[in-house]
C-alpha positions as CSV (number, residue, x, y, z in Angstrom):
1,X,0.0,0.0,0.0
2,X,0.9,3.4,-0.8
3,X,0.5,7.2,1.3
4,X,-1.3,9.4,-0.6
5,X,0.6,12.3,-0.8
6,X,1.4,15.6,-1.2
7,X,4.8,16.9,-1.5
8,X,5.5,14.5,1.4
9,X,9.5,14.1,1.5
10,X,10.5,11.6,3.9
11,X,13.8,12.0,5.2
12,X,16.4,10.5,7.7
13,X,15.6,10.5,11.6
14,X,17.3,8.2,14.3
15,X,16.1,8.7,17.7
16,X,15.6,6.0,20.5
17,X,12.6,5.4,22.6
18,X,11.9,8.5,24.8
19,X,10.6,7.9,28.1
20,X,8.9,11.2,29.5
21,X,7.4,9.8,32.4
22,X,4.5,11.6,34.5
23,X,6.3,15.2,35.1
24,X,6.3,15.5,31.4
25,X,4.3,18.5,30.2
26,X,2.8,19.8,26.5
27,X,-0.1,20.6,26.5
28,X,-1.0,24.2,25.1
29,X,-4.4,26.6,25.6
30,X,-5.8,24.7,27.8
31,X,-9.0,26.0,29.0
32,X,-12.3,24.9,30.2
33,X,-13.5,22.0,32.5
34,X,-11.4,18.5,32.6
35,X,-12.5,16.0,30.6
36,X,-12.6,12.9,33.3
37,X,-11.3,9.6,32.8
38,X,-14.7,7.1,33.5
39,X,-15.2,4.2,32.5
40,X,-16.5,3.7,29.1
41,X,-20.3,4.3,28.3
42,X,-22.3,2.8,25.7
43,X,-22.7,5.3,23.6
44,X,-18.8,6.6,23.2
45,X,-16.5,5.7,20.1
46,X,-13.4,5.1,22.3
47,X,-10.9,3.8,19.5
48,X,-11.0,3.4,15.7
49,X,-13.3,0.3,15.3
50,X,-15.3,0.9,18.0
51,X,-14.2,-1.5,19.8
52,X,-12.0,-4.9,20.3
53,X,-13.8,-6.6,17.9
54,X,-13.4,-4.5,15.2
55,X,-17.5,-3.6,14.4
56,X,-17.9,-0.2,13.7
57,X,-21.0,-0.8,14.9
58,X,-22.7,1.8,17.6
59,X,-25.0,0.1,18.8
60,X,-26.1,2.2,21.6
61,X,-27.0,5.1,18.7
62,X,-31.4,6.0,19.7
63,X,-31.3,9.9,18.4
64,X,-30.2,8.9,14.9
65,X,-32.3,6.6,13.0
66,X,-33.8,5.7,9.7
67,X,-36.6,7.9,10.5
68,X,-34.9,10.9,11.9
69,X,-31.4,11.2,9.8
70,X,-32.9,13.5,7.4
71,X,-33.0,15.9,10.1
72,X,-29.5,16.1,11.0
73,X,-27.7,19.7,10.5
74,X,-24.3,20.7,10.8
75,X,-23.5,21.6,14.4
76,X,-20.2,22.9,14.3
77,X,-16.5,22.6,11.8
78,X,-13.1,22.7,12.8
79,X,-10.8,23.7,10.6
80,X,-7.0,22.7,10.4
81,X,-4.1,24.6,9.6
82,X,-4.1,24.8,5.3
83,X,-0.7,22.1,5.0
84,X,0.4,20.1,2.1
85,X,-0.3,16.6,4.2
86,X,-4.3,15.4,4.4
87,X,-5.9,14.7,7.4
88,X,-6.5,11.2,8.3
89,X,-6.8,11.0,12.2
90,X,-10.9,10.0,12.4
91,X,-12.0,11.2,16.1
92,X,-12.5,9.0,19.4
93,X,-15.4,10.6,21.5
94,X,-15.5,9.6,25.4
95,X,-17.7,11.1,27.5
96,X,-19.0,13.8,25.5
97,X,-14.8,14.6,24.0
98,X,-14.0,14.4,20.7
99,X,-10.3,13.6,20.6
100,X,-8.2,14.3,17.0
101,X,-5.1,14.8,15.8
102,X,-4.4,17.6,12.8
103,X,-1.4,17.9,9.6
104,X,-0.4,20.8,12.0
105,X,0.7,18.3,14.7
106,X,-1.1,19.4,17.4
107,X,-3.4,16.8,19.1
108,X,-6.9,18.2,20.4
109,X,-9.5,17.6,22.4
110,X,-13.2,19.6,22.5
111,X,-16.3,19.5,23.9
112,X,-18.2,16.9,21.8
113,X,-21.6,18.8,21.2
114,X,-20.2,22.7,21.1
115,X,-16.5,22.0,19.5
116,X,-15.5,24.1,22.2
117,X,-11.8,23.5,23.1
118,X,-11.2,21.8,26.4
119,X,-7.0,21.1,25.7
120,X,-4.3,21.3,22.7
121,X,-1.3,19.5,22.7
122,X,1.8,20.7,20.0
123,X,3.7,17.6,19.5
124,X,6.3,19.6,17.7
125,X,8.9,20.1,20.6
126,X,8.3,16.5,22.3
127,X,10.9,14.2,20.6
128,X,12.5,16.6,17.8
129,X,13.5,15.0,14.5
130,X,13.9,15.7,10.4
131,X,10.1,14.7,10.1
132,X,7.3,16.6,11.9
133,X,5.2,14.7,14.9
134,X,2.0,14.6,12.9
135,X,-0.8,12.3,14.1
136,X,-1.3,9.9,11.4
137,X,-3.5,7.2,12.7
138,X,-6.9,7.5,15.1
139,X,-6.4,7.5,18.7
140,X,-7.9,4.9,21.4
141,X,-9.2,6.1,24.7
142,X,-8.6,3.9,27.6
143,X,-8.4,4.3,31.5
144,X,-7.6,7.8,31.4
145,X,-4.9,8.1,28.5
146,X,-5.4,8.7,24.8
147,X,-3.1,6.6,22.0
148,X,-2.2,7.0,19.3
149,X,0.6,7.4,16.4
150,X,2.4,9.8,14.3
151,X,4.1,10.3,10.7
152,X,7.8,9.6,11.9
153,X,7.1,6.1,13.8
154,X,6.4,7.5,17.5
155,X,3.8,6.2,19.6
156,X,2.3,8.5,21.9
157,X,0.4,8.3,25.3
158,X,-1.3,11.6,26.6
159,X,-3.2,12.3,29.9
160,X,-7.0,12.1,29.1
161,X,-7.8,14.9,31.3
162,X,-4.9,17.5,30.9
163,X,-3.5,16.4,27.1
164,X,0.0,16.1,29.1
165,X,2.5,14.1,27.5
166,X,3.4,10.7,29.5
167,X,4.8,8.8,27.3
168,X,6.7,8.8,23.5
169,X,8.3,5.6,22.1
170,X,10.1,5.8,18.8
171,X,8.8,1.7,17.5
172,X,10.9,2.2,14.3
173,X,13.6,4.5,13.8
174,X,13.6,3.7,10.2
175,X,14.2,6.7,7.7
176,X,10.6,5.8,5.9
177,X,8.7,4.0,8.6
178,X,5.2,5.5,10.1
179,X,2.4,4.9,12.0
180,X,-1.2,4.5,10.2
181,X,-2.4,1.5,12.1
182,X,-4.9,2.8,14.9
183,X,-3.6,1.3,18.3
184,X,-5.6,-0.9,20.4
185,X,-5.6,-1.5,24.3
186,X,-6.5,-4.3,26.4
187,X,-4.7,-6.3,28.9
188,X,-2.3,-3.4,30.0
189,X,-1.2,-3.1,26.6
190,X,-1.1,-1.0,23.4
191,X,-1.2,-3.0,20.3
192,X,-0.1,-1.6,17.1
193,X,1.4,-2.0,13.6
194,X,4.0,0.0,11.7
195,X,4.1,0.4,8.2
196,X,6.1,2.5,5.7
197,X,6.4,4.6,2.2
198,X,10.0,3.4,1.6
199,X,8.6,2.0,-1.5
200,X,6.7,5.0,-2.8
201,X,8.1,7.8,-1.5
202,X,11.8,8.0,-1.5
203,X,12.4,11.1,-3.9
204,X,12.1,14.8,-3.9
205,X,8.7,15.3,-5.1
206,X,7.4,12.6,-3.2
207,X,7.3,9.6,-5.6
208,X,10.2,6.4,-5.9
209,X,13.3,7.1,-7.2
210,X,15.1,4.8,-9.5
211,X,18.6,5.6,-7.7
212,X,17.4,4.9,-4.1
213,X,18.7,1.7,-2.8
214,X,15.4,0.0,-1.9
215,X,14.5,-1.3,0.6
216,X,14.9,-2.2,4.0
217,X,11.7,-1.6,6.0
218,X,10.4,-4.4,7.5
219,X,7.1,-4.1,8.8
220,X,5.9,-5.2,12.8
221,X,2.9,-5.9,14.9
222,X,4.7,-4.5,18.5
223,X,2.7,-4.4,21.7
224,X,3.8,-1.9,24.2
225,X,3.4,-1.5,28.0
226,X,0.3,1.2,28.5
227,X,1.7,2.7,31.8
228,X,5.3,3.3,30.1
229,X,5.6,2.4,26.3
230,X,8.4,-0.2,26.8
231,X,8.2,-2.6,24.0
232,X,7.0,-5.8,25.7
233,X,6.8,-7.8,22.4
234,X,7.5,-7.8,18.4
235,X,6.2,-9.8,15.6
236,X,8.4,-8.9,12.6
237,X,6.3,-9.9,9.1
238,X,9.4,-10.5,7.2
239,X,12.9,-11.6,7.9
240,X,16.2,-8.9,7.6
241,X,16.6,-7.3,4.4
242,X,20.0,-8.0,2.9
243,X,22.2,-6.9,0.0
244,X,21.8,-8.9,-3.4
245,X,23.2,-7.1,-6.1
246,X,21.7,-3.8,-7.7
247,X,19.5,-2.2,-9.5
248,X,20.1,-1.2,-12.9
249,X,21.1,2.3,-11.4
250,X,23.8,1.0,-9.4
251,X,22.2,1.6,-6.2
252,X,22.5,-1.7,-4.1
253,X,19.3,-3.8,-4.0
254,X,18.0,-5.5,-0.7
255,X,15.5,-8.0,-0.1
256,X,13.1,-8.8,1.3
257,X,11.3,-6.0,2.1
258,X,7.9,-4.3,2.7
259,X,4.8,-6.3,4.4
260,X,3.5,-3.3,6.6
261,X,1.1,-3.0,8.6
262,X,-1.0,-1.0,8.0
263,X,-4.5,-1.4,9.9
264,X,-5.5,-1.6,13.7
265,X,-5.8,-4.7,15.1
266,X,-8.5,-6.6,16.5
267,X,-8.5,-8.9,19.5
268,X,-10.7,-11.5,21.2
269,X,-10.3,-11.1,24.5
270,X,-11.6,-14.7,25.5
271,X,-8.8,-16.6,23.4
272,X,-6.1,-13.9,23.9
273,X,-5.6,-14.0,20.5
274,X,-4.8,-10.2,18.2
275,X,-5.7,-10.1,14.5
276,X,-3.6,-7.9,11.8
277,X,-3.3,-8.3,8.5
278,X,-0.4,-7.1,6.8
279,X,0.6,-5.2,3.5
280,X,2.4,-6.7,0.1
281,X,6.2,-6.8,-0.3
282,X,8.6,-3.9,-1.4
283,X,11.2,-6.4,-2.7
284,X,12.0,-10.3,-2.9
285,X,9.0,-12.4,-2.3
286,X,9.1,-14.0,1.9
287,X,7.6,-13.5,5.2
288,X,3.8,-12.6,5.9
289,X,2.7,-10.2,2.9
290,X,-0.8,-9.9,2.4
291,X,-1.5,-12.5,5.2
292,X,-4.0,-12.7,8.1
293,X,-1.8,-13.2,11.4
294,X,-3.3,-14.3,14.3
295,X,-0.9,-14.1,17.1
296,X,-0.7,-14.7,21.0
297,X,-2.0,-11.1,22.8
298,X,0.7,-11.8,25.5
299,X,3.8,-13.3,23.6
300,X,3.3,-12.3,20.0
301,X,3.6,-16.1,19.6
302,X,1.3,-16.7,16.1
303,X,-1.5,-18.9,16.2
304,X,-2.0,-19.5,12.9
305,X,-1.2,-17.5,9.8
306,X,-3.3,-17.6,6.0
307,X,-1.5,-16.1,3.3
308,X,-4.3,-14.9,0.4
309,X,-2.0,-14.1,-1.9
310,X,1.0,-16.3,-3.7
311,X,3.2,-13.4,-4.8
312,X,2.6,-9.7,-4.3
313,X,6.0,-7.6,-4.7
314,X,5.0,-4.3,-5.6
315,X,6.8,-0.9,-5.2
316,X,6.1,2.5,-6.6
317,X,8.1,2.4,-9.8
318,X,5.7,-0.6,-10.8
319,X,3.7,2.4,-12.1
320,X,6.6,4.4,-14.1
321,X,6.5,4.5,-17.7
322,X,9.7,2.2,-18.2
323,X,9.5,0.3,-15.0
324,X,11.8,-2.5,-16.6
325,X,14.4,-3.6,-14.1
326,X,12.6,-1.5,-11.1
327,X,9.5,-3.6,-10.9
328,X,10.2,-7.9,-11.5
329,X,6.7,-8.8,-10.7
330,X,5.3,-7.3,-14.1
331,X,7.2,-10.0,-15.8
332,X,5.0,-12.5,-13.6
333,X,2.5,-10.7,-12.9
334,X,2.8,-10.8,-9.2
335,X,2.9,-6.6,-9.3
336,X,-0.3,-6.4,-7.3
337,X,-0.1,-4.0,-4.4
338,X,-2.6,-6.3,-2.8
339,X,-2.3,-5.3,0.7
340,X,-4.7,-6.5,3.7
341,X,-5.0,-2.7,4.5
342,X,-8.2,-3.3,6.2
343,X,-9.2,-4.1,9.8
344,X,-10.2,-7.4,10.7
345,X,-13.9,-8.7,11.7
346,X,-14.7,-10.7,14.5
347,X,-18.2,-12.0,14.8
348,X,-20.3,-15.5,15.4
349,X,-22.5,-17.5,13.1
350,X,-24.4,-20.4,14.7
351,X,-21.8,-20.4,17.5
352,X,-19.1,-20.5,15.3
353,X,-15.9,-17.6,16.1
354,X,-15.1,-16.6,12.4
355,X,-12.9,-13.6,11.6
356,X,-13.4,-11.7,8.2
357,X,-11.7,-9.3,6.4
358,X,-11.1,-7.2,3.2
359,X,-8.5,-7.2,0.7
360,X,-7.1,-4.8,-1.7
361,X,-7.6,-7.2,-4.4
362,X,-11.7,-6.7,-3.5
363,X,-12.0,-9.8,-1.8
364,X,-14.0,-10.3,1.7
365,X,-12.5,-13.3,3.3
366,X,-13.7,-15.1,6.4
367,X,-11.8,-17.4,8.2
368,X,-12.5,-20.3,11.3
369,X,-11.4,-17.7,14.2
370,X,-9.5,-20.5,16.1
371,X,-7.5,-22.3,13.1
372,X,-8.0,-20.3,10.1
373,X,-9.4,-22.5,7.5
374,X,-11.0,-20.4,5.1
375,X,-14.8,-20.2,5.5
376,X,-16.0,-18.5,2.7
377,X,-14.7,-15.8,0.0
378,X,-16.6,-13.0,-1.8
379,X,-15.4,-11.1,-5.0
380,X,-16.8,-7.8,-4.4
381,X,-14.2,-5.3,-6.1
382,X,-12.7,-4.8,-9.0
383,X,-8.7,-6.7,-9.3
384,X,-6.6,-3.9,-10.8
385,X,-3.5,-5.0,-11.6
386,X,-0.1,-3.1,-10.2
387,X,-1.6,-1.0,-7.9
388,X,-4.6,-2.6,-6.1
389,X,-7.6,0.2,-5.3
390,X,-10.3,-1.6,-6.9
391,X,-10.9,-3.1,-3.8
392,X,-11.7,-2.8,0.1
393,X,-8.9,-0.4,1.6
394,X,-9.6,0.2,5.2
395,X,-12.1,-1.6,7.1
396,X,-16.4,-2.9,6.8
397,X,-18.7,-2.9,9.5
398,X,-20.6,-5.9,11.5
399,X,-24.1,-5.0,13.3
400,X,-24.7,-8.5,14.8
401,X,-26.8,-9.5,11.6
402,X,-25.0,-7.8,8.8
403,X,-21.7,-7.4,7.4
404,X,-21.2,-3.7,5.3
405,X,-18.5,-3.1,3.3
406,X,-17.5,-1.0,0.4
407,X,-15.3,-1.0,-2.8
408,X,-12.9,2.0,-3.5
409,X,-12.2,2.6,-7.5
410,X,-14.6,-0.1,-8.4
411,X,-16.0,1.3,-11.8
412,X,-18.0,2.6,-9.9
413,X,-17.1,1.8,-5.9
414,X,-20.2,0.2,-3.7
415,X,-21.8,0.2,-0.5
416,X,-22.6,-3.9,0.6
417,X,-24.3,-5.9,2.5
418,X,-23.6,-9.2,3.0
419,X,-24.6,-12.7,5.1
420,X,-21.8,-13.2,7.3
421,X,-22.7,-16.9,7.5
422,X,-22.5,-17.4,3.7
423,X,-21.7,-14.3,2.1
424,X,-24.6,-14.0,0.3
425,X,-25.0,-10.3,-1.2
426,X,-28.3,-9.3,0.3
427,X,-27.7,-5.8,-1.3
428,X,-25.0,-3.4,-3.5
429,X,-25.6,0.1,-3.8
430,X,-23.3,1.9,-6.0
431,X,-21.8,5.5,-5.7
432,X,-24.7,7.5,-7.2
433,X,-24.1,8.6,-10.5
434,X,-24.5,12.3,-9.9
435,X,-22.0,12.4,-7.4
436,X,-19.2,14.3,-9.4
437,X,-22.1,16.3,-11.4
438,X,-23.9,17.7,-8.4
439,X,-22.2,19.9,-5.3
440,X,-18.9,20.7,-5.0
441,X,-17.1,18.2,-7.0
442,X,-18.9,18.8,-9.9
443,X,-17.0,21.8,-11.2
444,X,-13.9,19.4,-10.9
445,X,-14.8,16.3,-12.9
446,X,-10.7,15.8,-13.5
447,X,-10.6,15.2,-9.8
448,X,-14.1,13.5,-9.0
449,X,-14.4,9.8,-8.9
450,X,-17.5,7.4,-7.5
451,X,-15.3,6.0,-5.0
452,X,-15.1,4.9,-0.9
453,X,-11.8,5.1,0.8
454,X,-12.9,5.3,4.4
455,X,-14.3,2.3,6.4
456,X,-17.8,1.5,6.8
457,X,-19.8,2.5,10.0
458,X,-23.1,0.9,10.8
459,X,-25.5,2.1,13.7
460,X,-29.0,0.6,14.1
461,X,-31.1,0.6,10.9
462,X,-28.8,2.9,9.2
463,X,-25.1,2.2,7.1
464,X,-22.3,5.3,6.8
465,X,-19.8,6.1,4.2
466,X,-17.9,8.9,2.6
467,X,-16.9,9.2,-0.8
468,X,-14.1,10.4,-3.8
469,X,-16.9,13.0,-4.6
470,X,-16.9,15.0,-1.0
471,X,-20.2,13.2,-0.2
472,X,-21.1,12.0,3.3
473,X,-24.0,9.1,2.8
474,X,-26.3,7.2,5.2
475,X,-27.7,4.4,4.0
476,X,-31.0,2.6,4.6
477,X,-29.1,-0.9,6.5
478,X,-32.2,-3.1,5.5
479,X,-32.2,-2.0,1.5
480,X,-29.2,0.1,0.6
481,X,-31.0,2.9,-0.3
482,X,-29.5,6.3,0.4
483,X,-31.8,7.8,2.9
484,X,-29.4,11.3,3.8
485,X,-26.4,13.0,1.6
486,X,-24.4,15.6,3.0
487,X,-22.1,17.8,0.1
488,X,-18.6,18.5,2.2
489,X,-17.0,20.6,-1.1
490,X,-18.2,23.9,0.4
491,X,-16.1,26.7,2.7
492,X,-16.6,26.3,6.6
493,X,-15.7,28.7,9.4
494,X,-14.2,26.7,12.0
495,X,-15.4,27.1,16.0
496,X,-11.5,27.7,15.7
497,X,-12.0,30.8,13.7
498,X,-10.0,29.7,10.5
499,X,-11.0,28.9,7.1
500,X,-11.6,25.1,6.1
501,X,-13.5,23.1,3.0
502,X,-13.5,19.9,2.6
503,X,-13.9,17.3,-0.1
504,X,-12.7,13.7,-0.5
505,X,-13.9,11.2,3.0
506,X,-11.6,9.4,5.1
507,X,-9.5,7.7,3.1
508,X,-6.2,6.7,5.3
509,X,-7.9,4.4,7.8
510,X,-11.0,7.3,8.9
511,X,-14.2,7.0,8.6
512,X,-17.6,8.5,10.3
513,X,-18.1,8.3,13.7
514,X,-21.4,7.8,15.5
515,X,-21.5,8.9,19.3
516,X,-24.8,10.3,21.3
517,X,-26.9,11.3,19.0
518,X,-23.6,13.5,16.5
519,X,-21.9,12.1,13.7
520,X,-18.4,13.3,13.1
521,X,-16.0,12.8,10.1
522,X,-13.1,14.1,8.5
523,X,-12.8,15.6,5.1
524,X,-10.0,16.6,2.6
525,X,-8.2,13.3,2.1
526,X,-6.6,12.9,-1.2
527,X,-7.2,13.3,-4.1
528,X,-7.3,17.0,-3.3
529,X,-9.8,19.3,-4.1
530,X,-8.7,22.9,-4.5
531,X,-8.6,24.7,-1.4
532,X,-6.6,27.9,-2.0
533,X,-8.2,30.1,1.2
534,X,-7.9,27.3,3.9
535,X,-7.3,23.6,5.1
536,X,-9.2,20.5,5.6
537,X,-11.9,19.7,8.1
538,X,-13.8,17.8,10.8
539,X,-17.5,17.9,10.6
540,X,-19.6,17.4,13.6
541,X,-23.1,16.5,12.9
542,X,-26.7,16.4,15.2
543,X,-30.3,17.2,15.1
């Protein structure tokens, strides 16, 4: 998988783990009541999927309903800083907080129903390095910290309350590597992934350069001690890169390479057991690319492992206009890009523990939970060769009937719903057609596609999901039809007080978020609509 970019240059930065401990401060304007650290209540979005199991699902969700989401208004914007990086970090709400992080790299908290500002935290100053400290995943929420990751491959724990900074561990000093997998928290420990752009992102202008000696990333699923972000386990997904030669610019080749991960993982608390899937290959062809890993919460010790794909070495020259040399999988056609970017599914059919997920390649595969024999397996997406986005990207959505999912570039992409016993399709709605002829994308059909990047939500009787064209969509849950379209491609005035617009949904593991009776979701992901007066957005929604 690739980072959408823009102008992104990643550079250089070694730096070991820093331990701040509790006297650490960095928080900045902080007014207004604390936020409180209670327990959990049914209706709060504490961490990207909801919750361990990965369902998107809010169940607890009475305000909002088939009936009454026509009457939902926007209640307040933020607007970010105007910055050449998207935003991608898709809010946590806890007791009536929305917590975010910004392409400024501050980190905020605000009162839920208002957007009033309760604490900032600039990240800038914490742990300085040649890249900036930019939240780049979603944070999780849990007993009274907030986690979360960063662009450069820093981990962070804050105070819930204050926005203090406790903790700051560097899991991967690599030149390239980053942090888009959301972490998750149980058992005294954060669980996350670390992935990369090594393969895509290596020159001045942000895409892969021929001269650069690629690569030597090697992607890991680390779990880290909650109270002081020691590393307490790692999981590598493929073995040492090592030198074997050249490419034909002379610059030494290594392999193998790649196999990030890219996703948040899922766990089952009654087996112990986490769930990640894991990216394609940068070079050579071993290790756990595109594979399903279900591993041991407390050792990293794998369970089982089911690899989906036989071959999958992909990097970004694949897509140059004389790739020959750069790229040997177009010769075998094992080019893909078909990454598991997507977060796993865990539900039960007929007492039966299955886990599901989606895959670049625009399969849904479920497996057997406790051995992983494949259960069933849906074609739902389009395969595009070298550079798989006809497919699922980021995650789908379980309601304890349903499964949801969507397609990205799927000629066009589609909302689903499907039998999670058989995988039956029991609906497909398609992007509508009018969606880059009508609102704000439609003076931009060069940018406009019918596309869904962001993961699926699902709250009772109702399915959510952003599009290419700037469109925010709820869905009827038992037929597919759209029952409420929001147009984001307009100019906002942020509760902040700065200009914002916003366009493309989610995208980069976000997605909407539905929490007391508000929706919330982020827009301006790539591809870019043009914003010249301000920067993206986060949209909070109620009746």
């Amino acid at each position: 998988m690739a980072l959408p970019k823009r102008g992104i240059t990643l550079v250089a930065v070694v730096s070991s783990v820093l331990l701040l401990g509790t006297g650490a401060t960095g928080a900045t304007g902080a007014t207004g009541a604390a936020t409180g650290a209670s327990p959990h209540r049914p209706g709060d979005w504490p961490t990207w999927s909801k919750d361990a199991s990965g369902s998107r699902y809010a169940a607890a969700e009475w305000r909002i309903t088939p009936r009454t989401v026509s009457g939902l208004k926007l209640k307040w914007a933020f607007a970010f800083p105007k910055s050449p990086l998207p935003v991608r970090s898709q809010p946590a709400v806890v007791g009536g907080v929305v917590y975010f992080g910004g392409p400024d790299g501050r980190f905020h908290a605000r009162d839920a129903r208002s957007g009033a500002e309760r604490w900032t935290t600039d990240l800038s100053g914490i742990a300085p390095g040649a890249r900036p400290a930019i939240p780049w995943d979603s944070p999780s929420v849990s007993g009274g910290r907030i986690y979360f990751g960063d662009l450069r491959g820093y981990v962070y724990s804050l105070d819930q309350r204050t926005g203090r900074v406790v903790w700051a561990t560097q899991v991967d000093a690599h030149p390239a590597a980053t942090v888009t997998s959301s972490p998750i928290v149980h058992d005294g420990l954060v669980f996350v992934g670390t992935s990369s752009g090594e393969n895509a992102a290596t020159a001045p202008d942000g895409g892969d350069d021929p001269n650069y000696p690629c690569c030597t990333f090697r992607g890991h699923v680390d779990a880290l001690d909650a109270a002081t972000g020691e590393l307490v386990w790692r999981h590598y997904t493929v073995p040492e890169p090592r030198a074997v030669g050249t490419w034909p610019s002379g610059a030494t080749r290594y392999e193998p390479s790649g196999a990030g991960v890219w996703s948040s993982p899922v766990i089952d608390p009654r087996t112990g057991t986490l769930y990640v899937g894991t990216g394609q290959n940068y070079t050579g062809s071993a290790g756990d690319f595109d594979t399903l890993l279900a591993l041991d919460h407390r050792t990293g010790a794998v369970k089982w492992r089911n690899q989906v794909t036989k071959a999958d070495t992909w990097r970004g020259l694949c897509n140059a206009p004389d790739p020959a040399g750069y790229c040997p999988g177009l010769a075998d056609g094992s080019a893909l890009d078909y990454d598991i970017g997507a977060t796993p599914n865990l539900f039960t059919v007929d007492g039966r523990a299955l886990v599901g997920v989606g895959q670049k390649l625009g399969v849904y595969h479920v497996f057997d939970a406790a051995t992983g024999e494949v259960v069933w397996r849906r074609q739902l997406g389009v395969p595009w060769p070298s550079g798989g986005i006809g497919g699922i990207q980021w995650g789908s959505s379980f309601d304890g009937h349903r499964l949801y999912v969507a397609t990205y570039f799927a000629e066009p992409g589609k909302v689903f719903a499907l039998d999670p016993g058989t995988g039956r399709v029991l609906w497909e709605t398609p992007n509508p057609a009018d969606g880059c002829t009508t609102g704000g994308a439609a003076a931009f059909p060069e940018i406009c596609s019918l596309g869904h990047g962001p993961a699926v939500t699902s709250s009772p009787g109702l399915v959510w999901e952003g599009g290419n064209d700037g469109k925010l969509r709820a869905y009827s849950a038992r037929d597919g039809r759209v029952l409420w379209t929001y147009d984001t491609i307009r100019d906002f005035t942020g509760v902040n007080g700065l200009p914002g617009r916003g366009g493309t949904i989610g995208g980069g593991g976000g997605g909407v978020v539905v929490a007391d009776g508000m929706v919330y979701v982020q827009a301006g992901y790539a591809p870019d609509y043009p914003n010249p007066d301000g920067g993206d957005v986060l949209l909070a929604f109620g009746r």
